[in-house]
PyMOL CGO cylinders between C-alpha atoms (Angstrom):
from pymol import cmd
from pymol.cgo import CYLINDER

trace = [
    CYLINDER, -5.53, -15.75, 36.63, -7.07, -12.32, 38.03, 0.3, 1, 1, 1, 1, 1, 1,
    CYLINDER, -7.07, -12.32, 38.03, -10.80, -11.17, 36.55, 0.3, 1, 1, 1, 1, 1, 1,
    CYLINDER, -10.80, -11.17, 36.55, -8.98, -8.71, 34.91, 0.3, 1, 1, 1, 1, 1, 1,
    CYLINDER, -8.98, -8.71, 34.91, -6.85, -11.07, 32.93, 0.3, 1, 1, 1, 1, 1, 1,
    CYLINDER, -6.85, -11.07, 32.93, -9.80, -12.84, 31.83, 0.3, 1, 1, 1, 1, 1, 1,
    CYLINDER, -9.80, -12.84, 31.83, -11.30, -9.74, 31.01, 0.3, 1, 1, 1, 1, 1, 1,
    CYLINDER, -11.30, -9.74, 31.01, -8.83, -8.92, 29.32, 0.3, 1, 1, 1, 1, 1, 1,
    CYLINDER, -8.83, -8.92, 29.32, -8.05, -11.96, 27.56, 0.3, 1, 1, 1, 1, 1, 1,
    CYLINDER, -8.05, -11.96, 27.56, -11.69, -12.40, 26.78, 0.3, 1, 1, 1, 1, 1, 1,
    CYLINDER, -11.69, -12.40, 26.78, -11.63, -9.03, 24.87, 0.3, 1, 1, 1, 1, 1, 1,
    CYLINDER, -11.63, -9.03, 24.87, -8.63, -9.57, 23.04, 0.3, 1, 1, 1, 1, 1, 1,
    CYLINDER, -8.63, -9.57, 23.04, -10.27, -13.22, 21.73, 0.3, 1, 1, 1, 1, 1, 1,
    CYLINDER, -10.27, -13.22, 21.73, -13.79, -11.46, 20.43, 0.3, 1, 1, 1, 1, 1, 1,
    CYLINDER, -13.79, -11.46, 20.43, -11.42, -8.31, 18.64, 0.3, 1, 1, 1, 1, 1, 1,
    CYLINDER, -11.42, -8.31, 18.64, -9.12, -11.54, 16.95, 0.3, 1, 1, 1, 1, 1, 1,
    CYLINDER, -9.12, -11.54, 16.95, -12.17, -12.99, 16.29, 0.3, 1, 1, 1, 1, 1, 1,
    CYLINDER, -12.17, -12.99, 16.29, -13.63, -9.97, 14.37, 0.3, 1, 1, 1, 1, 1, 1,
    CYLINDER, -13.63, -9.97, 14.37, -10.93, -8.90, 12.54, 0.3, 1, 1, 1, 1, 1, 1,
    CYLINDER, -10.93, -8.90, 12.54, -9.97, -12.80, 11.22, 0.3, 1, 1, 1, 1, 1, 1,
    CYLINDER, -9.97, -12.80, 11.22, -12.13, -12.75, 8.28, 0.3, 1, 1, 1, 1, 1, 1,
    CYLINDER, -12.13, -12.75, 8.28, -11.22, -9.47, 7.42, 0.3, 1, 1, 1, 1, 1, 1,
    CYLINDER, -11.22, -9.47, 7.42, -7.66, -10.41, 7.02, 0.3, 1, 1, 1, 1, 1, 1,
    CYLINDER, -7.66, -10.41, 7.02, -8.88, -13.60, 5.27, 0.3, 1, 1, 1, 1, 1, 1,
    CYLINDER, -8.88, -13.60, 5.27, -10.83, -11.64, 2.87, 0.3, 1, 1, 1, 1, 1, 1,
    CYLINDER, -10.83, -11.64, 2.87, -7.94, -9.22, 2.30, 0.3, 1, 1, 1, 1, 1, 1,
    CYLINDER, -7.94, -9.22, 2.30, -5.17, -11.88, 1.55, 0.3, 1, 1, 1, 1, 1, 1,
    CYLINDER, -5.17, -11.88, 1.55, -7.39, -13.77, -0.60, 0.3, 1, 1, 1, 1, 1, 1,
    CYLINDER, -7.39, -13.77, -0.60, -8.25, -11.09, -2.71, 0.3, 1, 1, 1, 1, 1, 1,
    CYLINDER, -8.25, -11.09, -2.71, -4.38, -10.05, -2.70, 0.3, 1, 1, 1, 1, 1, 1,
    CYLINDER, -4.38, -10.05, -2.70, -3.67, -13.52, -3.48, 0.3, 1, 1, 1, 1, 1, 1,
    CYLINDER, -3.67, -13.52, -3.48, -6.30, -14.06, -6.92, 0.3, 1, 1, 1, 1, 1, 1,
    CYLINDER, -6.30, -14.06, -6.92, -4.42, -10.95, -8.34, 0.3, 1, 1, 1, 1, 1, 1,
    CYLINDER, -4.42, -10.95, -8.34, -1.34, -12.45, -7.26, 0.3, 1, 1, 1, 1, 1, 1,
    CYLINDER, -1.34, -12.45, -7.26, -2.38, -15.65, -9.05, 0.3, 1, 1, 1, 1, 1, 1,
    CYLINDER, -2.38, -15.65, -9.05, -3.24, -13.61, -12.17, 0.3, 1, 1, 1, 1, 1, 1,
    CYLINDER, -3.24, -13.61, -12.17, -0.01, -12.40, -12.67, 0.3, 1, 1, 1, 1, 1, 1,
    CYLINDER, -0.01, -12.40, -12.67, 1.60, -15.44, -12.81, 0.3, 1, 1, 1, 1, 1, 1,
    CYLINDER, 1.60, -15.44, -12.81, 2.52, -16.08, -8.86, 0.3, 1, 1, 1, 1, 1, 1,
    CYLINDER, 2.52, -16.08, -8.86, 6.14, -14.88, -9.68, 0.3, 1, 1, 1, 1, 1, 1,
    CYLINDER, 6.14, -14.88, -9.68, 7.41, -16.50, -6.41, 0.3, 1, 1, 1, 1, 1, 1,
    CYLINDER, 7.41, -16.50, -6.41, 5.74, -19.19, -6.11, 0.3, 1, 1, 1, 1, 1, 1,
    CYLINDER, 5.74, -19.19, -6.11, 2.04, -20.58, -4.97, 0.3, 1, 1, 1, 1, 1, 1,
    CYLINDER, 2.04, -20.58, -4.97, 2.97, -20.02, -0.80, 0.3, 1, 1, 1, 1, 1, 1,
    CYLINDER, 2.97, -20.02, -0.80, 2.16, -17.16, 1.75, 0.3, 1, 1, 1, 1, 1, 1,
    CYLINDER, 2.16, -17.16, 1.75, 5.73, -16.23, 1.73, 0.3, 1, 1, 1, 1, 1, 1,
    CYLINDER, 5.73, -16.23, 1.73, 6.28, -15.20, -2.11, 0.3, 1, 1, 1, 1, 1, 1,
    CYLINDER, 6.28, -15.20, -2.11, 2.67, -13.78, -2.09, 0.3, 1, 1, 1, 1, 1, 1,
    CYLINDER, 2.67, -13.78, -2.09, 3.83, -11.47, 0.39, 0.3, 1, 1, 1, 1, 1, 1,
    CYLINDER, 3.83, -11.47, 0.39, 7.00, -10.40, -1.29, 0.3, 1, 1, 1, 1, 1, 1,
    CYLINDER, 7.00, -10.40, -1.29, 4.98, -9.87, -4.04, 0.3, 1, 1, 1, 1, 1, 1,
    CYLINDER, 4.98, -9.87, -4.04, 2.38, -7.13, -2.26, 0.3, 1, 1, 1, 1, 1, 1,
    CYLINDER, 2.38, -7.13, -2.26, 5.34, -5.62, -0.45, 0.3, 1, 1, 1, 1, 1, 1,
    CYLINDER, 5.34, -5.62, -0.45, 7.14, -5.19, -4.05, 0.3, 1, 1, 1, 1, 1, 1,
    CYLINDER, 7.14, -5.19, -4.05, 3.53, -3.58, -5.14, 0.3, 1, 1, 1, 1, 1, 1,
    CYLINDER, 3.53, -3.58, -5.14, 3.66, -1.33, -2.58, 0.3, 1, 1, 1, 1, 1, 1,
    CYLINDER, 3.66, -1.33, -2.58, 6.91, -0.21, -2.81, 0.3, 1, 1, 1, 1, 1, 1,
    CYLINDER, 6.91, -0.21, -2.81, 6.35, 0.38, -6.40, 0.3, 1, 1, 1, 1, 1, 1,
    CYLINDER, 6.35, 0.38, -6.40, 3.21, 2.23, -6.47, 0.3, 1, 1, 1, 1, 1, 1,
    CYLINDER, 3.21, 2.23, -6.47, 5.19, 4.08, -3.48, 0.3, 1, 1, 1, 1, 1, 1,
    CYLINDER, 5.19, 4.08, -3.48, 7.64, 5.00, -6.29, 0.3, 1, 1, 1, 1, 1, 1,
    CYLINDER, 7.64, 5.00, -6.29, 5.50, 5.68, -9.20, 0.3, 1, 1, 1, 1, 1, 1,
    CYLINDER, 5.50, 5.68, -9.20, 3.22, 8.03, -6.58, 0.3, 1, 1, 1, 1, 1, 1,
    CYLINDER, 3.22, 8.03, -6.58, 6.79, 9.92, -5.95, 0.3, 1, 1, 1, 1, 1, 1,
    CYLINDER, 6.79, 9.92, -5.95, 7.71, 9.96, -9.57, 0.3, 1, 1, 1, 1, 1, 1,
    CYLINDER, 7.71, 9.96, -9.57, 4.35, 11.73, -10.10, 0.3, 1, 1, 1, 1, 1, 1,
    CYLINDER, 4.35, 11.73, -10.10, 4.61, 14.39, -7.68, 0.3, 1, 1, 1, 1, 1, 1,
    CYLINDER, 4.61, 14.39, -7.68, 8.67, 14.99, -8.88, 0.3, 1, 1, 1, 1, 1, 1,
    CYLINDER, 8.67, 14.99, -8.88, 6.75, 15.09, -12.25, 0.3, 1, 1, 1, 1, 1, 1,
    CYLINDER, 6.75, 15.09, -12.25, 4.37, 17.54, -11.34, 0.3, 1, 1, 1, 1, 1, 1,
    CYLINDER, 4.37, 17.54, -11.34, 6.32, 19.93, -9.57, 0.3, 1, 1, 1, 1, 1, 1,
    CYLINDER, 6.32, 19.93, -9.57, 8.78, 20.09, -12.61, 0.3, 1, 1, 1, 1, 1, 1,
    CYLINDER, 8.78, 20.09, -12.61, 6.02, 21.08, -14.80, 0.3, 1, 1, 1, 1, 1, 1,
    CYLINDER, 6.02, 21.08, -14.80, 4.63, 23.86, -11.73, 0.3, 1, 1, 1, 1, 1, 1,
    CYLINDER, 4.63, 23.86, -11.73, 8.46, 25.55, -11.73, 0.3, 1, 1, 1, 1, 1, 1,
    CYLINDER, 8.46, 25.55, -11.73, 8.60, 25.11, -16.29, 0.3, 1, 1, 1, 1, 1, 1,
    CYLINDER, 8.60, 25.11, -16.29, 5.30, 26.77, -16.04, 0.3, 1, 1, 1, 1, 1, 1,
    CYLINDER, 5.30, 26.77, -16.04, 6.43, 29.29, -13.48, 0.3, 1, 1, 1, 1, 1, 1,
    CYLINDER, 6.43, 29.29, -13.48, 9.76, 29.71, -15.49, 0.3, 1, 1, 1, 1, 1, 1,
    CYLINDER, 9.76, 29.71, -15.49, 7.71, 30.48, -18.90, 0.3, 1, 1, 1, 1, 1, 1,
    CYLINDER, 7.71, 30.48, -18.90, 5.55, 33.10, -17.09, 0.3, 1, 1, 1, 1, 1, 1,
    CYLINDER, 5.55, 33.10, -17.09, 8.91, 34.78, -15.61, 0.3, 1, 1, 1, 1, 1, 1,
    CYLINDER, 8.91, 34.78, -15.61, 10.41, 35.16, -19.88, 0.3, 1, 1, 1, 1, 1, 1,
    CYLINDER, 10.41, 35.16, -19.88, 6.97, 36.07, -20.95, 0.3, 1, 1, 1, 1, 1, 1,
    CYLINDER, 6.97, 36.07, -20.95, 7.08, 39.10, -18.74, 0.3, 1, 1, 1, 1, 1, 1,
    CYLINDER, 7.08, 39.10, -18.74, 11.12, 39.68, -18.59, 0.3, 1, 1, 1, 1, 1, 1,
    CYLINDER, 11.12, 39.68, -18.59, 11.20, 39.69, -22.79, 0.3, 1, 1, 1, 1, 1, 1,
    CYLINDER, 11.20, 39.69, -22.79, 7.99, 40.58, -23.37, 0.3, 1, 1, 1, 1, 1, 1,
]
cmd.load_cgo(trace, "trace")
């Protein structure tokens, strides 16, 4: 192996090492709200993670709802100015 896979390699190990226990930190506070909701798939990894990516895709959803919701009530607001002025 060339310096500059060691290097390398030796880089890669101290950035693993220094993110670990942020992922660690992350999935186990994922998993104690998981756990408070009743672990609906399960007490492993894999239905803790279908789980968050259900949450996400969710609050993806509701997010979209919102902005639908708010540029319906931006165009009825718009649309109330326009008969205000048209009838008077």
């Amino acid at each position: 192996m060339s310096e500059l896979e060691e290097d390398i390699l030796a880089t890669l190990r101290c950035i693993v090492n220094a993110i670990l226990p942020v992922l660690q930190q992350a999935y186990s506070a994922c998993y104690l709200v998981y756990r408070d909701t009743g672990m609906p798939y399960g007490d492993t990894f894999d239905g803790c993670m279908q789980w968050v990516r259900e949450m996400l895709q969710r609050d993806g959803n509701e997010q979209e709802i919102e902005r639908i919701r708010q540029l319906y009530e931006a165009i009825r607001g718009i649309q109330k100015v326009e008969e205000e002025v048209t009838h008077g």
